[in-house]
C-alpha positions in Angstrom: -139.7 273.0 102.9 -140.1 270.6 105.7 -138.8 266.9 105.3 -141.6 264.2 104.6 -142.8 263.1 107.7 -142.2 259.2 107.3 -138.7 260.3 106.0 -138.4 262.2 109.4 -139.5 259.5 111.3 -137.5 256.9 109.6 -134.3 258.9 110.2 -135.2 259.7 113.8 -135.4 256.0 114.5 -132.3 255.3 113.3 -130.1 258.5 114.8 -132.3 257.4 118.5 -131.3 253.8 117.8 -127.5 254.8 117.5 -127.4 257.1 120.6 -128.6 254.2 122.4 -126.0 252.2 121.5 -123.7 254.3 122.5 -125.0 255.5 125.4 -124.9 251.9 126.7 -121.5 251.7 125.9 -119.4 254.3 127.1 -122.0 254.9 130.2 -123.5 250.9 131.1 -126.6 253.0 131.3 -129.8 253.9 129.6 -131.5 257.0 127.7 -134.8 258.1 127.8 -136.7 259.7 124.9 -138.9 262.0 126.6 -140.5 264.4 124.6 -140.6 266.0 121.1 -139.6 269.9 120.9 -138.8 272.3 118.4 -136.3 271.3 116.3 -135.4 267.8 118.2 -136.1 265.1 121.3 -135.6 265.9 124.8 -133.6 263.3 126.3 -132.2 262.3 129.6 -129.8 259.9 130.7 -130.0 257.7 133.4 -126.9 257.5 135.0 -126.3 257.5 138.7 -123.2 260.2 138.1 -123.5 263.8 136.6 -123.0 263.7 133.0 -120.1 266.8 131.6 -119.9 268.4 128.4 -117.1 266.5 127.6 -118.9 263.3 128.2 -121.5 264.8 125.8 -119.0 265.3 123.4 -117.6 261.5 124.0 -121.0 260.5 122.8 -121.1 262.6 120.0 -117.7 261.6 118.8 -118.9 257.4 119.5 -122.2 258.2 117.1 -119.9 259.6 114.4 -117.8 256.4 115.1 -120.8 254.3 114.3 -122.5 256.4 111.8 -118.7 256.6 109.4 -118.8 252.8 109.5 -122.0 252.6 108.1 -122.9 249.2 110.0 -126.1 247.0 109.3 -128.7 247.2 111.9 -130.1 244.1 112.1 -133.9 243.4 111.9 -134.9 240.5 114.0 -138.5 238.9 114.1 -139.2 237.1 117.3 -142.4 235.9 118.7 -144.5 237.7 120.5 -143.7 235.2 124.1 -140.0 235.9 123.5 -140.1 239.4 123.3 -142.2 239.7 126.3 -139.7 237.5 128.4 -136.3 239.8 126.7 -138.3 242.5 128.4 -138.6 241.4 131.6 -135.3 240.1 132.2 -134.1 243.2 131.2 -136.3 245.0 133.4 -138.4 246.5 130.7 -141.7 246.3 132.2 -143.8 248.8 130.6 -142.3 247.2 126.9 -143.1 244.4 128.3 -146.8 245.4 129.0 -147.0 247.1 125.6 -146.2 244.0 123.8 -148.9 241.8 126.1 -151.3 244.2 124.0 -150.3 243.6 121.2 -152.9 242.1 118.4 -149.2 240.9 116.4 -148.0 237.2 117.1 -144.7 238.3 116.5 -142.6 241.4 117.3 -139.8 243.1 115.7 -136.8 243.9 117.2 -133.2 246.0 115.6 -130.1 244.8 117.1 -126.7 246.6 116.8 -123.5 245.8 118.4 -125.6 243.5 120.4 -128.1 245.9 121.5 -132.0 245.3 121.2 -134.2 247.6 121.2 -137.6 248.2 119.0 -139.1 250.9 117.9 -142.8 252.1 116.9 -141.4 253.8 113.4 -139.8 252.2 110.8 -135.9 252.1 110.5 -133.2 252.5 108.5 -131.1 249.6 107.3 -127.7 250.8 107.7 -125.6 253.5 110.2 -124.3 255.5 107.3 -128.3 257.1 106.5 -127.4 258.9 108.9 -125.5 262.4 107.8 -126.1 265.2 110.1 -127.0 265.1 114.3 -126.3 267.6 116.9 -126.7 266.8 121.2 -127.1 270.1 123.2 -126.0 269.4 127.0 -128.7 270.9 128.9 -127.3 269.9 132.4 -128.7 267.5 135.2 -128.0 264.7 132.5 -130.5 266.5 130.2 -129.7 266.9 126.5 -131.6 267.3 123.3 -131.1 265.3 120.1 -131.4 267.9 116.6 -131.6 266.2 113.0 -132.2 267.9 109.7 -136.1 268.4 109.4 -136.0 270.4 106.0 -135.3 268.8 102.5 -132.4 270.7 102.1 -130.9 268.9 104.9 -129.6 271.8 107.4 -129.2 271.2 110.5 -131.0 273.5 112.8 -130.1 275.1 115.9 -131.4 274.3 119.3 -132.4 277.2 120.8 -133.9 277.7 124.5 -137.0 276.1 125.4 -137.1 276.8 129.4 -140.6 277.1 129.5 -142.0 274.5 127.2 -139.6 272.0 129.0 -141.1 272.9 132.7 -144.7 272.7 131.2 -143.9 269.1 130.6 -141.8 268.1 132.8 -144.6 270.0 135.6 -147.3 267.7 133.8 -144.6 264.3 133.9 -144.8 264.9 138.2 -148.3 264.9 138.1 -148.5 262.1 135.8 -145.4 260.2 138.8 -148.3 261.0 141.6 -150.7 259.2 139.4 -148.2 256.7 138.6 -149.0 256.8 135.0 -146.4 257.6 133.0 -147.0 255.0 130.1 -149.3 253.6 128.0 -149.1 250.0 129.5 -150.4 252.1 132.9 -153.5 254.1 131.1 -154.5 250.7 129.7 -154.6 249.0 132.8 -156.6 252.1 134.2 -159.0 251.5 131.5 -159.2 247.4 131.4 -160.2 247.8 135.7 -163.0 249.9 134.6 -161.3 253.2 136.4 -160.8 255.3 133.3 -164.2 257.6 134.1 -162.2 258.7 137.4 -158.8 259.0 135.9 -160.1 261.2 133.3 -161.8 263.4 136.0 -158.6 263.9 137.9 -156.5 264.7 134.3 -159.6 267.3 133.6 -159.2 269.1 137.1 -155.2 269.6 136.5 -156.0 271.2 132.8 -158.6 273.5 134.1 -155.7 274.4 136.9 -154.0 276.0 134.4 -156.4 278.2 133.0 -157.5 279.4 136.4 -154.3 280.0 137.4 -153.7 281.9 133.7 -157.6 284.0 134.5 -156.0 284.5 137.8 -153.1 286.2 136.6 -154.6 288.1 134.6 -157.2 289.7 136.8 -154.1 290.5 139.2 -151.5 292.2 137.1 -153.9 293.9 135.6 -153.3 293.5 131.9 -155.9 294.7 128.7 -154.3 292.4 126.2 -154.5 288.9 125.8 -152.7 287.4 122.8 -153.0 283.2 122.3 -150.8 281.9 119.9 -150.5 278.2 119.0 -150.1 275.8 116.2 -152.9 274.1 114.0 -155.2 271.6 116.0 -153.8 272.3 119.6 -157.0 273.7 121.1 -156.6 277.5 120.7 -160.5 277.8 120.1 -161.4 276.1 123.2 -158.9 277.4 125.4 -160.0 281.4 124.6 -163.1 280.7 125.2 -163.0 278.4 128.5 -160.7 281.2 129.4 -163.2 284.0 128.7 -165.4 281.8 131.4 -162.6 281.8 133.6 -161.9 285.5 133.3 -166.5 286.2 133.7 -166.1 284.5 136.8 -163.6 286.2 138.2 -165.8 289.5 137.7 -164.1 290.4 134.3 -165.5 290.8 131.1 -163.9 289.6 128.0 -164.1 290.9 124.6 -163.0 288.6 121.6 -161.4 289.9 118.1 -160.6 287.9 115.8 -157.0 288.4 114.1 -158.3 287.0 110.9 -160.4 290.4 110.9 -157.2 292.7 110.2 -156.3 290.8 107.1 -155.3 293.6 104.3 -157.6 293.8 101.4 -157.3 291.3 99.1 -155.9 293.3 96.4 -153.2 294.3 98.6 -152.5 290.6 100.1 -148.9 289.1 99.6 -148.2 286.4 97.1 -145.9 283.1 97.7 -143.4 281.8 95.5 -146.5 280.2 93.2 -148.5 283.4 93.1 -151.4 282.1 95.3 -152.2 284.7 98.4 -150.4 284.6 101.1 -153.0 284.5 104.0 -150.1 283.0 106.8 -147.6 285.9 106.1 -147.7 289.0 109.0 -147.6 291.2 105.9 -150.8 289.4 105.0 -152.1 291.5 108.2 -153.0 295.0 108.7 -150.4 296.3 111.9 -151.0 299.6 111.1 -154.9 299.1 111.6 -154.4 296.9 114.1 -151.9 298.4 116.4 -153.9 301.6 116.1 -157.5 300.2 117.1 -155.7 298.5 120.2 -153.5 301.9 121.3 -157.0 303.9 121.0 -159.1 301.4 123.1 -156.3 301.0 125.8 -156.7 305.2 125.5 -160.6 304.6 126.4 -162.3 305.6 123.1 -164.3 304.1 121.3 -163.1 302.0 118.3 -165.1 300.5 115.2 -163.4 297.6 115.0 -163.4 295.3 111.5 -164.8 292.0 110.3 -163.3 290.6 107.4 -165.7 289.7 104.4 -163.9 286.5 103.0 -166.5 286.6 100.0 -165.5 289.9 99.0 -161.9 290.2 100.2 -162.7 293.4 102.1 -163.0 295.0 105.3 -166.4 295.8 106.8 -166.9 297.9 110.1 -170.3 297.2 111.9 -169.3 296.5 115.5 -168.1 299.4 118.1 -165.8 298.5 120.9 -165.2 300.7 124.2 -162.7 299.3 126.8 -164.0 299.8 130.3 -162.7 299.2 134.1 -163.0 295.6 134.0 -162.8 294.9 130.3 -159.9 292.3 128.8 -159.0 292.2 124.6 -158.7 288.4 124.2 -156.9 287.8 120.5 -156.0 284.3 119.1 -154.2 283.7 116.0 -151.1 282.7 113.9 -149.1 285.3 114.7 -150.0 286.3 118.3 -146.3 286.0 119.5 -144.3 287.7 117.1 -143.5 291.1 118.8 -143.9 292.4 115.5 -147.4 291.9 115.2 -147.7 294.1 118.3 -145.3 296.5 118.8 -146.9 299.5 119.1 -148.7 298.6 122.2 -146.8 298.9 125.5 -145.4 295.7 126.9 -146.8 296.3 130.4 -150.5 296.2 128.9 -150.0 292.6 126.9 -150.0 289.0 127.4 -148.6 286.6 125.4 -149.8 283.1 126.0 -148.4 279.7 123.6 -151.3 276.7 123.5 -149.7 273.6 122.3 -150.3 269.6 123.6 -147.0 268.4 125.2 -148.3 264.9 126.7 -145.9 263.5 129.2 -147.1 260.3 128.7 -144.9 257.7 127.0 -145.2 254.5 124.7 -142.0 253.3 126.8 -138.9 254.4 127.5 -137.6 254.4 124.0 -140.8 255.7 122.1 -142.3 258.8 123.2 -145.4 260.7 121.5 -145.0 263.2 119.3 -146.8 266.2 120.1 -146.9 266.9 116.1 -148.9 263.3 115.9 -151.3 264.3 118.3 -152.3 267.6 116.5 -152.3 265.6 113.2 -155.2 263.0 114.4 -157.1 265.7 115.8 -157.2 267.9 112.2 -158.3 264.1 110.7 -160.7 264.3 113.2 -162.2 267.5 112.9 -161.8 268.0 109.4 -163.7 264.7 108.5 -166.3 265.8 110.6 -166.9 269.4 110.0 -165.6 269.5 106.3 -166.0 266.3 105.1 -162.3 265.5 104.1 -160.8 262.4 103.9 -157.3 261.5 105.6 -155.4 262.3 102.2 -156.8 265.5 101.9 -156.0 266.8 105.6 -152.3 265.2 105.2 -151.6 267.1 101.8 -152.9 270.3 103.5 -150.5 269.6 106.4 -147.6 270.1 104.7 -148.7 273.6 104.0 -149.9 274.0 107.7 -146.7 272.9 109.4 -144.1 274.8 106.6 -146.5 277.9 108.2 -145.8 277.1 111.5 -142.6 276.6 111.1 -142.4 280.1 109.8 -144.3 282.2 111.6 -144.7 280.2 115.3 -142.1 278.0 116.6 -139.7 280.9 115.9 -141.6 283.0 118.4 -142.5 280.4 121.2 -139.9 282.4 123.7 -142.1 285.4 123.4 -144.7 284.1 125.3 -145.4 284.6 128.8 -147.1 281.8 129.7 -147.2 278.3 128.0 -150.8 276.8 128.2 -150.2 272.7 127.6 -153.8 271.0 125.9 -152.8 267.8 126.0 -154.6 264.8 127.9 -152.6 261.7 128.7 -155.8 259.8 128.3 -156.5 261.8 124.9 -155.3 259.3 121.9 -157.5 256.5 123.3 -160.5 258.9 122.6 -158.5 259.9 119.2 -158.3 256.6 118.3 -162.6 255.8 117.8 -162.5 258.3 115.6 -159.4 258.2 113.5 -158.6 254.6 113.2 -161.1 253.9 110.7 -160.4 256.8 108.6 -157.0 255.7 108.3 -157.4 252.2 107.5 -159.2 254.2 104.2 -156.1 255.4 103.0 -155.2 252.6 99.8 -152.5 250.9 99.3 -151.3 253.3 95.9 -151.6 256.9 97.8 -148.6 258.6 98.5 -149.8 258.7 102.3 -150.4 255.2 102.6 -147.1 255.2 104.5 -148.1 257.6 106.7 -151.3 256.5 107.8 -149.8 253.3 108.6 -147.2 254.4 110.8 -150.5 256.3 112.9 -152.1 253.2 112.8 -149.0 251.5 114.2 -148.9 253.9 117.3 -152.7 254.0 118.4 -152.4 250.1 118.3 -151.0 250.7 121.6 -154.0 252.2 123.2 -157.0 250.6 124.5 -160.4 252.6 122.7 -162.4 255.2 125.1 -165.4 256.1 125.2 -166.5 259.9 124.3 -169.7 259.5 126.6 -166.8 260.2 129.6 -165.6 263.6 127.4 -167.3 266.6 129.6 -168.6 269.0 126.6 -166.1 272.1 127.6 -163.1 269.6 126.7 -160.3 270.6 124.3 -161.0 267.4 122.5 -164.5 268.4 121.7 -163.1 271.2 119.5 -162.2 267.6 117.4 -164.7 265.3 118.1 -167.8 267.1 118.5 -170.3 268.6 120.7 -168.7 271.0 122.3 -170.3 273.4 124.5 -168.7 276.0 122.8 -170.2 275.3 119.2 
């Protein structure tokens, strides 16, 4: 069972504030939070020299040092003027831009062994919260920071994230060109009335990507297209944009839905509480499913199921013949586990994994969770299409993100190609929508805490319009009328 997510935050506040420290002190340099990942935060450190393993485990050693003595870390309120002038003496500039926009008259600031630094989460009080850490040396001064995530407080194991890491980092040079890289920067895009533009030229790089993927395609040839993703990160959109892609390029899609090979219900697996288990891969027919695929890459002619929810069962209405120029397009949970698969040959499949990784930054010290972003876009979308309120979506979450962490993130290597649906521009759009609905949340819900901390990070960003939002965008898919409704 995944940790709460204000716990996680909490703790991740404190562990970042302590590699800081520590960082500063054995190196006279600083650490950037980049990006979340998998298990962790993709950091770098900027020092002029190239970091060793040994330095890595010098740093390790110095948090433990810290973390043992379990030392206060002070909270400091200061005004909102003095802040802004720490900032730029210390050469800050985009913290001190992020606290010009700030609506607060003062700012908070946590100080250990003389260190400042602030943070958007809350923090803990003392160095000894802090039980369990790992650092993973990824060379070139790279290195990722792991921390328990699950309520039985193991600590999980980094493994590989190559092409996740060069989808963001590809997107963080494009955002260098556009010299954009935080917050403080999209606002002032926005507050000179440029934001229309900018959001062209961040639309144009997206839709790059699925060219290039429809391009791809089309040239090695392959019948089957499986998109893979987590909750909220634009898997609808993207299949079908990509279907358009694909058209043009003289081929002709053919959609089927995952969903459709559930078992019948009677069969379905059970959890732990005896509810159906509809996230499982036993939940799914492979038998059925790897069969219909084998016999239309064969060229017969396949009647292919659609599931009745209603009645739990299987109905076959709908024939499907694979011709010349014919591509399978599949999207679901389970899309890059081999297993799902493995009866079709390798050289016929393609396994792509959707997900928003936004380079943009708060500042230096506060990056934006790509978890976050999926979690205002299910507000979103499940306020508008479903009618639930914040505290409905964030009790389902829990349920969503144990599944993901199940039957997704331990397959993300599978994939051949990484499809990144985030917009840098995306959480001032977010942020119309969302804000009010988590201002709803009272003071007595369990959640309160957690919409709070939301609130806290979209205070950052200056509001967009949606009248700029073109109507094949991913964020449709959240806010509404999209052209592919």
């Amino acid at each position: 069972m995944l940790l709460d997510r204000y716990k996680q935050k909490l703790y991740q506040s404190g562990l970042k504030m302590i590699l800081y420290v520590s960082v500063r002190e054995l190196f006279k340099c600083d650490i950037y939070f980049m990006h979340s990942v998998d298990k962790g935060i993709y950091c770098k450190i900027m020092s002029r020299n190239e970091l060793t393993s040994n330095d890595v485990n010098n740093i390790k050693i110095r948090m433990q040092q810290i973390i043992d003595k379990n030392e206060k870390i002070t909270k400091k309120v200061v005004t909102k003027k003095d802040a802004y002038d720490f900032y730029i003496k210390t050469k800050e500039v985009e913290k001190a831009g992020n606290i010009l926009n700030l609506n607060n008259k003062t700012v908070t600031l946590y100080e250990l062994h003389g260190f400042h630094n602030y943070f958007m989460d809350a923090m803990i009080n003392y160095t000894g919260e802090i039980n369990k850490f790992n650092l993973t040396y990824l060379n070139n001064n790279d290195l990722i920071l792991s921390y328990p995530i699950t309520t039985d407080n193991s600590l999980p194991l980094y493994t590989s994230q190559e092409m996740i890491l060069k989808s963001y980092t590809d997107y963080s040079s494009w955002c260098n060109l556009q010299q954009v890289n935080y917050v403080c920067e999209l606002n002032k895009i926005i507050s000179e009335s440029k934001i229309k533009e900018y959001i062209k030229k961040n639309d144009i790089m997206m839709d790059n990507q699925i060219y290039e993927l429809a391009n791809t395609i089309r040239k090695e040839g392959r019948k089957i297209i499986l998109l893979g993703g987590p909750s909220s990160s634009g898997k609808t959109t993207s299949t079908r944009k990509l279907a358009l892609y694909l058209n043009a390029l003289g081929l002709n899609p053919i959609y089927l839905g995952l969903d459709d090979y559930f078992k019948e219900r009677l069969e379905t697996p059970k959890d732990e509480d005896g509810e159906y288990d509809f996230e499982s891969l036993n939940a799914i027919d492979l038998d059925l499913f790897n069969d219909n695929l084998n016999r239309l890459l064969s060229g017969e002619t396949v009647k292919v199921p659609t599931y009745n929810f209603i009645t739990g069962k299987k109905e076959y209405k709908r024939e499907v013949t694979l011709h010349e120029n014919d591509i399978v397009l599949i999207e679901g949970l389970h899309c890059l586990n081999e297993e799902l698969s493995k009866d079709i040959p390798y050289e016929e499949k393609l396994k792509v994994y959707i997900s928003p990784f936004n380079p943009l930054s708060i500042d230096r010290h506060n990056h934006i969770s790509t978890v976050d972003i999926r979690l205002m876009r299910r507000i979103v979308r499940d306020n508008r299409t479903r009618g639930y309120n914040v505290e409905a979506t964030l009790e389902s979450w829990d349920r969503v993100r144990n599944g993901e962490t199940k039957y997704i993130f331990p397959f993300t290597n599978e994939a051949n190609v990484v499809l990144n649906t985030a917009y840098t521009y995306e959480l001032g759009v977010l942020k119309v929508y969302v804000e009010p609905l988590l201002y709803s949340v009272p003071i007595e819900s369990k959640y309160y805490n957690e919409s709070r901390r939301l609130i806290n990070e979209l205070q950052m960003f200056f509001p967009i319009p949606s009248e700029y939002i073109s109507d094949d965008n991913i964020l449709r898919e959240f806010i509404g009328e999209s052209y592919f409704e």
